[in-house]
DSSP file (Angstrom, degrees, kcal/mol; ACC not computed):
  #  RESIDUE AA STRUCTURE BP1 BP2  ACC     N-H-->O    O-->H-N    N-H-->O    O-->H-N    TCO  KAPPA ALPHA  PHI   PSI    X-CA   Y-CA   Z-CA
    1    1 A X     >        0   0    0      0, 0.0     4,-1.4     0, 0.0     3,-0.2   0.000 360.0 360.0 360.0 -26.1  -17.7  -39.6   73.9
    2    2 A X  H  >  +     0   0    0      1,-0.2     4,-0.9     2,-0.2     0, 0.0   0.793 360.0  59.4 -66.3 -46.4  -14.8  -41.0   72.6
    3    3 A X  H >> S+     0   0    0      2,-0.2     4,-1.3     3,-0.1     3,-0.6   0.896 110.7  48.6 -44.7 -60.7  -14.0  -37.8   70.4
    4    4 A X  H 3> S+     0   0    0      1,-0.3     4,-6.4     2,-0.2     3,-0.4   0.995 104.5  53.3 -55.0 -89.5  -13.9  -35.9   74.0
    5    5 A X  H 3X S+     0   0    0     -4,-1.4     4,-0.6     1,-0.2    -1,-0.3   0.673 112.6  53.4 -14.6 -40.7  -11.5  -38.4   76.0
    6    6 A X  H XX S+     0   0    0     -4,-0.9     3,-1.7    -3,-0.6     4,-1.7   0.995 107.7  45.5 -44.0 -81.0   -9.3  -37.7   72.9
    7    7 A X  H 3X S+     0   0    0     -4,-1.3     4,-0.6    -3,-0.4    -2,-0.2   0.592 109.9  54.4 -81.7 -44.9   -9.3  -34.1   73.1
    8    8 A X  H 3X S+     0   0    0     -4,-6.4     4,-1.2    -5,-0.2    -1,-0.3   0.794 106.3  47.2 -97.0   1.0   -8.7  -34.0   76.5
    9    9 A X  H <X S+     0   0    0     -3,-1.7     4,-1.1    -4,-0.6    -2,-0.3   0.725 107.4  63.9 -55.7 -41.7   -5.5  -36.2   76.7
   10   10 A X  H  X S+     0   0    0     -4,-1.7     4,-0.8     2,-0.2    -2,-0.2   0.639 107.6  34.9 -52.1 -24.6   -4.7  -34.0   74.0
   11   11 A X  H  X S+     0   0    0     -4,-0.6     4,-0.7     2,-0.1    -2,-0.2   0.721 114.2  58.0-102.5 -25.8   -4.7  -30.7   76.4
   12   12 A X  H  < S+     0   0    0     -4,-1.2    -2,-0.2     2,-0.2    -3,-0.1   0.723 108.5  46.7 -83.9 -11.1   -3.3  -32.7   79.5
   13   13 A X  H >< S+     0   0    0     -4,-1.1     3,-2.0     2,-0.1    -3,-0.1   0.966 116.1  46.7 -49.6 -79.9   -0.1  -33.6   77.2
   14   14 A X  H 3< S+     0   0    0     -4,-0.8    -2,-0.2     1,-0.3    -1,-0.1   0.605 106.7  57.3 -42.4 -13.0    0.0  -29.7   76.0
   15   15 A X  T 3< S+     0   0    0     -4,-0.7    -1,-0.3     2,-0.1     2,-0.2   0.342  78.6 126.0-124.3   7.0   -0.3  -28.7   79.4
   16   16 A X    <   -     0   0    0     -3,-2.0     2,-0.5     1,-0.1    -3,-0.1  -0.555  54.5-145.9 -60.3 123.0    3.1  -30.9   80.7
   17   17 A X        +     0   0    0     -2,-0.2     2,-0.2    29,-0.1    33,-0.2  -0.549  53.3 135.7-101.9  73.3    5.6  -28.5   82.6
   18   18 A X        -     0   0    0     -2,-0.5    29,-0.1     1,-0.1    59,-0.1  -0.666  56.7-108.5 -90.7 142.8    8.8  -30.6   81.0
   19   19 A X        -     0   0    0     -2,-0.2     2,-0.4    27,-0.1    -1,-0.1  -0.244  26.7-144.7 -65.6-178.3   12.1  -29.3   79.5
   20   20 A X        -     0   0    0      0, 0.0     3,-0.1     0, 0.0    -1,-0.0  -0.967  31.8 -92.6-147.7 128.2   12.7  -29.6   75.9
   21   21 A X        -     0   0    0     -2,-0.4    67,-0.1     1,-0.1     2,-0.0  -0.151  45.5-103.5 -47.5 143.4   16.1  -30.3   74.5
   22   22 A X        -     0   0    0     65,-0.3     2,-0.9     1,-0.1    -1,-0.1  -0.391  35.0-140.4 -59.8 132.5   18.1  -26.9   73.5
   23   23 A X    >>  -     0   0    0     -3,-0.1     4,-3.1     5,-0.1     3,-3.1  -0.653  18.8-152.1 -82.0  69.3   17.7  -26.9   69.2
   24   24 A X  T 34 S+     0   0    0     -2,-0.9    13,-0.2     1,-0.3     4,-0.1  -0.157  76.9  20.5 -50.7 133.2   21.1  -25.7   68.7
   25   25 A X  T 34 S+     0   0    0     11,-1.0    -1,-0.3     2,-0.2    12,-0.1   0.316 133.2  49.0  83.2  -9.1   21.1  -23.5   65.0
   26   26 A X  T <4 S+     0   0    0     -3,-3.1    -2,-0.2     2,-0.1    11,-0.1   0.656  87.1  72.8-130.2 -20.5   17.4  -23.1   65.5
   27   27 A X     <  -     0   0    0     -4,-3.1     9,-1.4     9,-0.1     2,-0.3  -0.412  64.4-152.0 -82.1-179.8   16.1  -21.9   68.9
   28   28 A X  B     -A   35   0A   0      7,-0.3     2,-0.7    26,-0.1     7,-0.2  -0.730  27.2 -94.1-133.1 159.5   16.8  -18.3   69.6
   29   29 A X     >  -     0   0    0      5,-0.5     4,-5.7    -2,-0.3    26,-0.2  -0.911  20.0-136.0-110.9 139.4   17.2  -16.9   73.1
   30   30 A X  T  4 S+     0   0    0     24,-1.0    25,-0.1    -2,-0.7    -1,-0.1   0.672  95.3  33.8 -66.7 -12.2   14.3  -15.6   74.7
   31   31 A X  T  4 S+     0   0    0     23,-0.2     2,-0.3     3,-0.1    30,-0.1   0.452 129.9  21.5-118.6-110.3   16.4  -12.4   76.0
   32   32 A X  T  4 S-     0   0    0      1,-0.2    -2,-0.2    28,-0.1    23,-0.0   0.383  96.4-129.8 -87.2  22.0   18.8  -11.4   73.9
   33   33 A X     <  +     0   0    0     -4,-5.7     2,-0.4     1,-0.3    -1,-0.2   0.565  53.5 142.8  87.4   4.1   17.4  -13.0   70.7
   34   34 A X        -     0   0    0     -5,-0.2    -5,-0.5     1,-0.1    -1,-0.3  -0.714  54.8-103.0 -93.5 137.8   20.3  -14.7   69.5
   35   35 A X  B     -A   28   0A   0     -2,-0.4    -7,-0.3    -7,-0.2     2,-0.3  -0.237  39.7-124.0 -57.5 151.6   20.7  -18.3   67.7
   36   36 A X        +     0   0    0     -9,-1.4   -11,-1.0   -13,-0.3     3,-0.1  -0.557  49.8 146.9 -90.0 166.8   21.8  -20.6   69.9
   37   37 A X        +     0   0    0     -2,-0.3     2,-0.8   -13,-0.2    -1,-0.2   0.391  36.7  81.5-168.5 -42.3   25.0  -22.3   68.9
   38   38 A X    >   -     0   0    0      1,-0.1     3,-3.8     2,-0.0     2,-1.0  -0.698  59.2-153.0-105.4 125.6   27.7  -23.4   71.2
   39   39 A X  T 3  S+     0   0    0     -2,-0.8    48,-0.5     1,-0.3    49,-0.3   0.034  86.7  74.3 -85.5  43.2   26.6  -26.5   72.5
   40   40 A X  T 3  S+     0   0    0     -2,-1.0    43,-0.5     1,-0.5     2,-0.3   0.442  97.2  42.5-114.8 -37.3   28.4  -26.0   75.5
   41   41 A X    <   +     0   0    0     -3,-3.8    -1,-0.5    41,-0.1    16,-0.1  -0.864  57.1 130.0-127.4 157.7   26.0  -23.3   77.1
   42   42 A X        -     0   0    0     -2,-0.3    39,-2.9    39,-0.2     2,-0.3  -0.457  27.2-163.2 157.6 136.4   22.6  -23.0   77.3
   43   43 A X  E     -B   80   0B   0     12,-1.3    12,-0.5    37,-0.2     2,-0.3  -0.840   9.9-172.0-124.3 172.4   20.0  -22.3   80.3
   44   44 A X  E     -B   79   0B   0     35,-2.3    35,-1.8    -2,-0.3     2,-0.8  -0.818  12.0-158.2-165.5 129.3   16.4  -23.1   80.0
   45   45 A X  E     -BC  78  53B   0      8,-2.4     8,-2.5    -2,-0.3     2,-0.5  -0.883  12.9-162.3-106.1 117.3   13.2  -22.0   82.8
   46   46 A X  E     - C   0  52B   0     31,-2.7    30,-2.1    -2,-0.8    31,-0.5  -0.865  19.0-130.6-109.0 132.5   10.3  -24.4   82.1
   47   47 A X  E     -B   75   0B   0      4,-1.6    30,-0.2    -2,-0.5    28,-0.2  -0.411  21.8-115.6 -77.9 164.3    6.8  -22.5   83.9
   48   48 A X  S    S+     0   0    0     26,-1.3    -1,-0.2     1,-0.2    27,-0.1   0.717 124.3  54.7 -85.0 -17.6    4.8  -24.9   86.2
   49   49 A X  S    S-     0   0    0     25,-0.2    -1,-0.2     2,-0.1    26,-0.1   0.601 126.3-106.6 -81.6  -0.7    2.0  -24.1   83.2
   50   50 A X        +     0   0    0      1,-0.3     2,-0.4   -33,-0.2   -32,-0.1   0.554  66.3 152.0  94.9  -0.2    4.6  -25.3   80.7
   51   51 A X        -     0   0    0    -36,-0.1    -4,-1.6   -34,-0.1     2,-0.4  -0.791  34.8-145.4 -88.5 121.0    5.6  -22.8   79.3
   52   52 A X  E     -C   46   0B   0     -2,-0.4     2,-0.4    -6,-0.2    -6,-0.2  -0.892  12.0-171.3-162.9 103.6    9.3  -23.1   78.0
   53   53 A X  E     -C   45   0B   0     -8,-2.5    -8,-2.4    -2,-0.4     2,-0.5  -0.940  17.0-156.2 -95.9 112.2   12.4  -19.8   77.8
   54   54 A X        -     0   0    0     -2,-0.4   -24,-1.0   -10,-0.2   -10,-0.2  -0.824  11.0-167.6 -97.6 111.1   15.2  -20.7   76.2
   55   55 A X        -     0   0    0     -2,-0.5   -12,-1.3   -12,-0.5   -26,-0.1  -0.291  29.7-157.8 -92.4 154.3   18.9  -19.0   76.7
   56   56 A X  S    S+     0   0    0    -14,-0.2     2,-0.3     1,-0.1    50,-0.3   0.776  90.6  15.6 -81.8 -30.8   22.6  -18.9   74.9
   57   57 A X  S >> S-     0   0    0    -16,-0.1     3,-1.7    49,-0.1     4,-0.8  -0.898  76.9-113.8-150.1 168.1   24.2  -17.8   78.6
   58   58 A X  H 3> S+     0   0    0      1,-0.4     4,-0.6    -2,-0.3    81,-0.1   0.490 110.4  62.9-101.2  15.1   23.4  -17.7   81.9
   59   59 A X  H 34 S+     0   0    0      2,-0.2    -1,-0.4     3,-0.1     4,-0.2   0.572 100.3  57.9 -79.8 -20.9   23.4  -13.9   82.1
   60   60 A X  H <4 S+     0   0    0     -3,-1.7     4,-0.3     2,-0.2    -2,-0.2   0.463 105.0  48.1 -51.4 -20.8   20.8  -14.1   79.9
   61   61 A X  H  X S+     0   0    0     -4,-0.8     4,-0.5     2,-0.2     3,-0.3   0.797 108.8  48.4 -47.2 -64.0   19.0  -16.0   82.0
   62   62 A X  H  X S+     0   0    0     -4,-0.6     4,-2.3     2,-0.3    -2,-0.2   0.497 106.8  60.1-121.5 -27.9   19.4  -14.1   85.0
   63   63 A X  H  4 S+     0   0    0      1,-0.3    -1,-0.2     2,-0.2    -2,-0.2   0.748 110.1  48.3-102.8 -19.0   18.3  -10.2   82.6
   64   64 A X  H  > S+     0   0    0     -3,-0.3     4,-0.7    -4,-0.3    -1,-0.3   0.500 103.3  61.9-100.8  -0.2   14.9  -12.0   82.0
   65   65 A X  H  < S+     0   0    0     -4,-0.5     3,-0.4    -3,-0.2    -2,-0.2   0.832 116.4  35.1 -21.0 -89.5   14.7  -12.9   85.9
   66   66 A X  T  < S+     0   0    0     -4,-2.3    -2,-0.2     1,-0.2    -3,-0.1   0.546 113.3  55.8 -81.1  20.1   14.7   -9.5   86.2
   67   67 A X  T  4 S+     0   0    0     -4,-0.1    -1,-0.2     1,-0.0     2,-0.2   0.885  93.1  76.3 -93.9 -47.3   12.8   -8.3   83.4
   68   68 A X     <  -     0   0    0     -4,-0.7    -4,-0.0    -3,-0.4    -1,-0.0  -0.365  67.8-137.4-120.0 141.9    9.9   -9.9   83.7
   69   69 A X  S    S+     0   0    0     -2,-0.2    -1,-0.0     2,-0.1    -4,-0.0   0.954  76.1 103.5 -43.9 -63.8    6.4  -10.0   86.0
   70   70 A X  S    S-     0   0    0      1,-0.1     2,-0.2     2,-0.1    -2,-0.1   0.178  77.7-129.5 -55.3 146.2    6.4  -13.9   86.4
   71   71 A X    >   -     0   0    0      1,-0.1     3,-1.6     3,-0.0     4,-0.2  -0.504  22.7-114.7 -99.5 141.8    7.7  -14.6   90.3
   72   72 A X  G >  S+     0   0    0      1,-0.2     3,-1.7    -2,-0.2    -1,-0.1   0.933 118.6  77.4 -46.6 -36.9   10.8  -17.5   90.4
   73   73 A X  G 3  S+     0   0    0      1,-0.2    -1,-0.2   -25,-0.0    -3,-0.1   0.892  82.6  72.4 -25.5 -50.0    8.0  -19.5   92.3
   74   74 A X  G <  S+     0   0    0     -3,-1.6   -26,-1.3   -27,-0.1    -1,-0.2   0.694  77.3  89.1  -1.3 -71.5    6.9  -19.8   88.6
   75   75 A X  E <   -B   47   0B   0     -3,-1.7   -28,-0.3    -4,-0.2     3,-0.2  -0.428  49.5-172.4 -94.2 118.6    9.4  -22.2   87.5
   76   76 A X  E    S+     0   0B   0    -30,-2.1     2,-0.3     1,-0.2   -29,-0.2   0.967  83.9  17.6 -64.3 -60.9    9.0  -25.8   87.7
   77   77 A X  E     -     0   0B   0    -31,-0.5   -31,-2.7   -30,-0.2     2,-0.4  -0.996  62.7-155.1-133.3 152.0   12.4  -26.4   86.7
   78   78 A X  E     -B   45   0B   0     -2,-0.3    14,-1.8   -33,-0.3    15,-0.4  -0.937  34.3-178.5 104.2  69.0   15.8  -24.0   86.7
   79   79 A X  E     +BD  44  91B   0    -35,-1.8   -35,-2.3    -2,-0.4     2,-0.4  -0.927  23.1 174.8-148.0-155.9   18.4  -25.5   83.9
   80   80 A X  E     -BD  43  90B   0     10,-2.0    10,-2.0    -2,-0.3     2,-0.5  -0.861  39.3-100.8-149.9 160.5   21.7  -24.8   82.5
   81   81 A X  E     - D   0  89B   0    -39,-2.9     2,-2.5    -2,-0.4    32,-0.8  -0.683  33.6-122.2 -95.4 128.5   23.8  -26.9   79.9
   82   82 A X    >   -     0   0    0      6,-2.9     3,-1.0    -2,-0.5     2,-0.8  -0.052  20.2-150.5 -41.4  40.4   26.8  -29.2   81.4
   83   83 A X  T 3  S+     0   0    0     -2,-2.5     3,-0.4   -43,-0.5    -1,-0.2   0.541  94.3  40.4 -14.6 -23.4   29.9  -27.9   79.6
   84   84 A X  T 3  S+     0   0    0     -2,-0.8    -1,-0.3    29,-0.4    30,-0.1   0.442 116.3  51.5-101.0  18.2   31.5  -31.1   79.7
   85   85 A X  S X  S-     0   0    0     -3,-1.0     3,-2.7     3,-0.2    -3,-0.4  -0.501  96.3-146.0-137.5  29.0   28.7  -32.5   79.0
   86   86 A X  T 3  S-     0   0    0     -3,-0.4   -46,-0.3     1,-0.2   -47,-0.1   0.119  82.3  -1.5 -62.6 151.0   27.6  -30.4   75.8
   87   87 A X  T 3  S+     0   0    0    -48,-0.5     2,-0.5     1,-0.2   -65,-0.3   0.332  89.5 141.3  37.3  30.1   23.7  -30.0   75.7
   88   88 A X    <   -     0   0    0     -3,-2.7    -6,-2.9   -49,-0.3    -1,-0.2  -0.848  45.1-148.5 -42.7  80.3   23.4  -31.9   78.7
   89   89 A X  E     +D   81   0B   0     -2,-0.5     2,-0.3    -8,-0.2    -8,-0.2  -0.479  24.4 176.3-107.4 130.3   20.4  -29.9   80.7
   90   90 A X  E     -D   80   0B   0    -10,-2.0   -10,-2.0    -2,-0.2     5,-0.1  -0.983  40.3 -91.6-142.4 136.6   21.1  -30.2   84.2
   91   91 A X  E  >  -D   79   0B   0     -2,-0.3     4,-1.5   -12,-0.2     3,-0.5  -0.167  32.0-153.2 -56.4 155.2   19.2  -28.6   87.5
   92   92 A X  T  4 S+     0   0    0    -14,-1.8    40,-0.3     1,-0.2    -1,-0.2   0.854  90.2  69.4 -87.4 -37.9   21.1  -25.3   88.0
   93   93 A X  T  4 S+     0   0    0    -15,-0.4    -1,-0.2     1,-0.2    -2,-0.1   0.310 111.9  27.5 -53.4  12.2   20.1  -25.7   91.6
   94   94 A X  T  4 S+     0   0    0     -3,-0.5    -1,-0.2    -4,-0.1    -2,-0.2   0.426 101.0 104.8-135.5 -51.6   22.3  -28.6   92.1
   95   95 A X  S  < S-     0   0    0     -4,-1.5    37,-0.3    -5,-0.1    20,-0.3   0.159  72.2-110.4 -70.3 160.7   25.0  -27.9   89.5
   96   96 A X  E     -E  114   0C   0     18,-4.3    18,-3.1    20,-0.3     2,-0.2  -0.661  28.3-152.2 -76.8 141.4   28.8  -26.5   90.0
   97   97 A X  E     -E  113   0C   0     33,-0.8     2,-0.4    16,-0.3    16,-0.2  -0.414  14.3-177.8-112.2 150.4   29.4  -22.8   88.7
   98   98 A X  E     -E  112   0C   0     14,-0.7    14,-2.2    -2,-0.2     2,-0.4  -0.833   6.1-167.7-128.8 159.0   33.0  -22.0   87.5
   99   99 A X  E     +EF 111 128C   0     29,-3.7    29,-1.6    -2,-0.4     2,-0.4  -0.889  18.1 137.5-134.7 124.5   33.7  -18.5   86.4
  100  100 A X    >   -     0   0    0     10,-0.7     3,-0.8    -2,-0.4    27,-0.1  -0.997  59.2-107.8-157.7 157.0   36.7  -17.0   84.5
  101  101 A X  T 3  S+     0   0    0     -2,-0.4     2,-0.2     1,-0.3    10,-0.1   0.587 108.1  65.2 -71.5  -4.7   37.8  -14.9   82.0
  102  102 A X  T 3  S+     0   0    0     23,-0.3     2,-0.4     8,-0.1    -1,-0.3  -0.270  72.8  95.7-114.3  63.7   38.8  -17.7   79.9
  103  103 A X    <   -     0   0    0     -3,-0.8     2,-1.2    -2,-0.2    -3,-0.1  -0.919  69.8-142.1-149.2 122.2   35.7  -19.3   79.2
  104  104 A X        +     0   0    0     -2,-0.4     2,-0.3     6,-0.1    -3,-0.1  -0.759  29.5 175.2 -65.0  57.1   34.5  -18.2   76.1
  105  105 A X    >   -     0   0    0     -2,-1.2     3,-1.5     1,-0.1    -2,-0.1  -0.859  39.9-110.8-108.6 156.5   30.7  -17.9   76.7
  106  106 A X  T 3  S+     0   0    0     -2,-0.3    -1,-0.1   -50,-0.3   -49,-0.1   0.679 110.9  24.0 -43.8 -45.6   28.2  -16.4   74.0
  107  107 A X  T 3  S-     0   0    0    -51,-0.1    -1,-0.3    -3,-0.0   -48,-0.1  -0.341 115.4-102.7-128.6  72.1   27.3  -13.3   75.8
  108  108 A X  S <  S+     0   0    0     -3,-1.5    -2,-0.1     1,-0.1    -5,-0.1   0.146  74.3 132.3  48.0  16.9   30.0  -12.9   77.8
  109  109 A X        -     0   0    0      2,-0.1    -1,-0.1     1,-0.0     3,-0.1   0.978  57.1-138.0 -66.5 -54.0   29.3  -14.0   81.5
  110  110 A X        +     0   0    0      1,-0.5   -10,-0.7   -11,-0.1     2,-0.4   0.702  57.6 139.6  97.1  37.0   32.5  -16.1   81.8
  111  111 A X  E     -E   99   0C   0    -12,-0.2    -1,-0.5   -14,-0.1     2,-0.3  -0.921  31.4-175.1-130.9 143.8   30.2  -18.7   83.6
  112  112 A X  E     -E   98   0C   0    -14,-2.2   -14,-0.7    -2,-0.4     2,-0.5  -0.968  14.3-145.0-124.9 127.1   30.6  -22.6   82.9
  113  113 A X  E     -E   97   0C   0    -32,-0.8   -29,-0.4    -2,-0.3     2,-0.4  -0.843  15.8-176.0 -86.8 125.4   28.3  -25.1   84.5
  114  114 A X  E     -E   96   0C   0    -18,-3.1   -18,-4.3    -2,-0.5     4,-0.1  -0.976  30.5-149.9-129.8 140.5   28.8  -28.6   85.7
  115  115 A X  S    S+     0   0    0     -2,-0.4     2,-0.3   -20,-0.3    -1,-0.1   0.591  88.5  29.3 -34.3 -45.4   27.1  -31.1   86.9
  116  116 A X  S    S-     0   0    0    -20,-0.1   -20,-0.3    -3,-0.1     2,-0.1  -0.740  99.1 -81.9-114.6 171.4   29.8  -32.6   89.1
  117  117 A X        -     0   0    0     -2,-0.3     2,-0.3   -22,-0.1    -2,-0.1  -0.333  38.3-170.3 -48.9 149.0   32.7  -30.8   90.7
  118  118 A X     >  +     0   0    0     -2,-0.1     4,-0.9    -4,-0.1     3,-0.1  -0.712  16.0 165.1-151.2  81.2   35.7  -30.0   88.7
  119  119 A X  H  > S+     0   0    0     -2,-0.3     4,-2.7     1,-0.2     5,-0.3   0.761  76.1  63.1 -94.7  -4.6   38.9  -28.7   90.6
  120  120 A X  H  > S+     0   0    0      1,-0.2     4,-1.8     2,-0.2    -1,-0.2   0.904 107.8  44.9 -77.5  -7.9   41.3  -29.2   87.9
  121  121 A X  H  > S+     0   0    0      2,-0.2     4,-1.4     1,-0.2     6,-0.3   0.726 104.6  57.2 -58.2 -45.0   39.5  -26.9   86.1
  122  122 A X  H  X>S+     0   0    0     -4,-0.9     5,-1.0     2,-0.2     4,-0.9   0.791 113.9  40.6 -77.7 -55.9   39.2  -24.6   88.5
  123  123 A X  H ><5S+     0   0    0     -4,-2.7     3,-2.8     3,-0.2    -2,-0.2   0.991 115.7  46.9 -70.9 -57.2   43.1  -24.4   88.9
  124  124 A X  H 3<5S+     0   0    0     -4,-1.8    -2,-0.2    -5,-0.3    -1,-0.2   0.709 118.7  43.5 -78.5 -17.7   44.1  -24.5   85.2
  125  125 A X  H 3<5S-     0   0    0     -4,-1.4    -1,-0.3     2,-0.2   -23,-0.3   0.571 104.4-120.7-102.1   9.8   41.3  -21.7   84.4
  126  126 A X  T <<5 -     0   0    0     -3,-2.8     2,-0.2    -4,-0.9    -3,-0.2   0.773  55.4-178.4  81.9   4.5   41.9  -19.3   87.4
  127  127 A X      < -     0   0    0     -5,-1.0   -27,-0.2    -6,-0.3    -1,-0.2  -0.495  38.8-147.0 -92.9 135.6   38.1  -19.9   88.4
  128  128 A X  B     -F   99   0C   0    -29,-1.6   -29,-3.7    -2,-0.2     2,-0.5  -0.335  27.8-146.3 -64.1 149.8   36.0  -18.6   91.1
  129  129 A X        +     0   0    0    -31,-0.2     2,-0.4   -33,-0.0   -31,-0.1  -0.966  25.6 177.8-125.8 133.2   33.7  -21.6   91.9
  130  130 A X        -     0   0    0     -2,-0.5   -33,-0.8     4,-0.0     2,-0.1  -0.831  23.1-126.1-135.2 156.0   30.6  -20.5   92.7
  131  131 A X    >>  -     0   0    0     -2,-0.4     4,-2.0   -35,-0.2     3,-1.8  -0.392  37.2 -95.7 -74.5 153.8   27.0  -22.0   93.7
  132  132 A X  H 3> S+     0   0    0    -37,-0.3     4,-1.4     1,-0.3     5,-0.2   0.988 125.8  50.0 -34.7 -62.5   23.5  -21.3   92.3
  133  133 A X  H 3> S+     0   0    0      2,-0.2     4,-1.0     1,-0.2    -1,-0.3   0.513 103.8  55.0 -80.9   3.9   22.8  -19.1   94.6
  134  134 A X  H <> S+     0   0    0     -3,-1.8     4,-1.2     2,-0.1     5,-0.2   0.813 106.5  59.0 -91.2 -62.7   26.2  -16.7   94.3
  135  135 A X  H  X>S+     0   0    0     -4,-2.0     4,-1.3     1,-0.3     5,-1.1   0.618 101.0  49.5 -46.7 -17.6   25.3  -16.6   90.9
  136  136 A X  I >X>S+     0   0    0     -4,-1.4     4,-1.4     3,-0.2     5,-0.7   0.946 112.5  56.5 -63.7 -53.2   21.8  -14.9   91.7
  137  137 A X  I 3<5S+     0   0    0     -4,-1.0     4,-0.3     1,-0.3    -2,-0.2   0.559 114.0  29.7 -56.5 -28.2   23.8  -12.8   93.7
  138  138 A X  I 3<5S+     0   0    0     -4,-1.2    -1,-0.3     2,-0.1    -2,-0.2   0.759 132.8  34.2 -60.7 -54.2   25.9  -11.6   91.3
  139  139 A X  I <<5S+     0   0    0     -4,-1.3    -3,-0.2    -3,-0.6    -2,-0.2   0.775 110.3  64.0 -79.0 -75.7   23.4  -11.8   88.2
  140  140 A X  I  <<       0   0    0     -4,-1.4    -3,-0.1    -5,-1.1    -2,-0.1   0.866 360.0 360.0 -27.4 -61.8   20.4  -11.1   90.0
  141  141 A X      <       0   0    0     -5,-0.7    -1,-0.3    -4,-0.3    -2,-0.1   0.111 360.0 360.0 -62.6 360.0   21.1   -7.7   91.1
């Protein structure tokens, strides 16, 4: 019996819907297929089955939202890498947006995330600051 009891701790482990730290230089992004690298950016959609998408930018994020069957209901957790904070994974539903043409992200959104509010940032880059949910709107669509 003992063998069993094993075996099934062993699938209720596997079967955890948790994030997993971004592997910068090894993970790939699940949309456009690129190594991840600047440890600055990064989104990541964990399934309630576990099941684990990782991105370089949060427009990449946002083209496999709309690529794909599985409903946002899906997703257990929604998150996106701090920028001041690099590879810091932080809920996106919570976190501060800024967006500008001088932020340097990997496939071009312009989008930076933070965790806290940031207005000197916000002055010194030119940046819209925008919510989760402006960013659907924008992204999404």
């Amino acid at each position: 019996m003992k063998p069993f009891v094993f075996a099934l701790f062993l699938f209720l482990i596997g079967c955890a819907a948790e994030p997993e730290p971004l592997a910068y230089g090894k993970d790939q992004c699940h949309a456009c297929k690129m190594t991840l690298m600047d440890r600055k950016f990064g989104a990541e959609l964990v399934t309630k089955k576990g099941k684990v998408y990782k991105f370089d930018d949060i427009n990449c994020l946002f083209n496999f939202y709309k690529g794909t069957d599985v409903s946002k209901e899906d997703y257990q957790h929604t998150l996106v890498i701090d920028f001041s904070q690099p590879e810091k994974l932080i809920d996106a539903q919570k976190a501060y947006f800024l967006k500008s043409s001088e932020v340097m992200s990997p496939m071009a959104s312009g989008v930076a995330a933070f965790e806290f509010q940031n207005s000197e940032l916000t002055t010194n880059w030119q940046a819209t600051p925008l919510t989760w949910q402006e960013l659907e709107k924008q992204f999404g669509e």
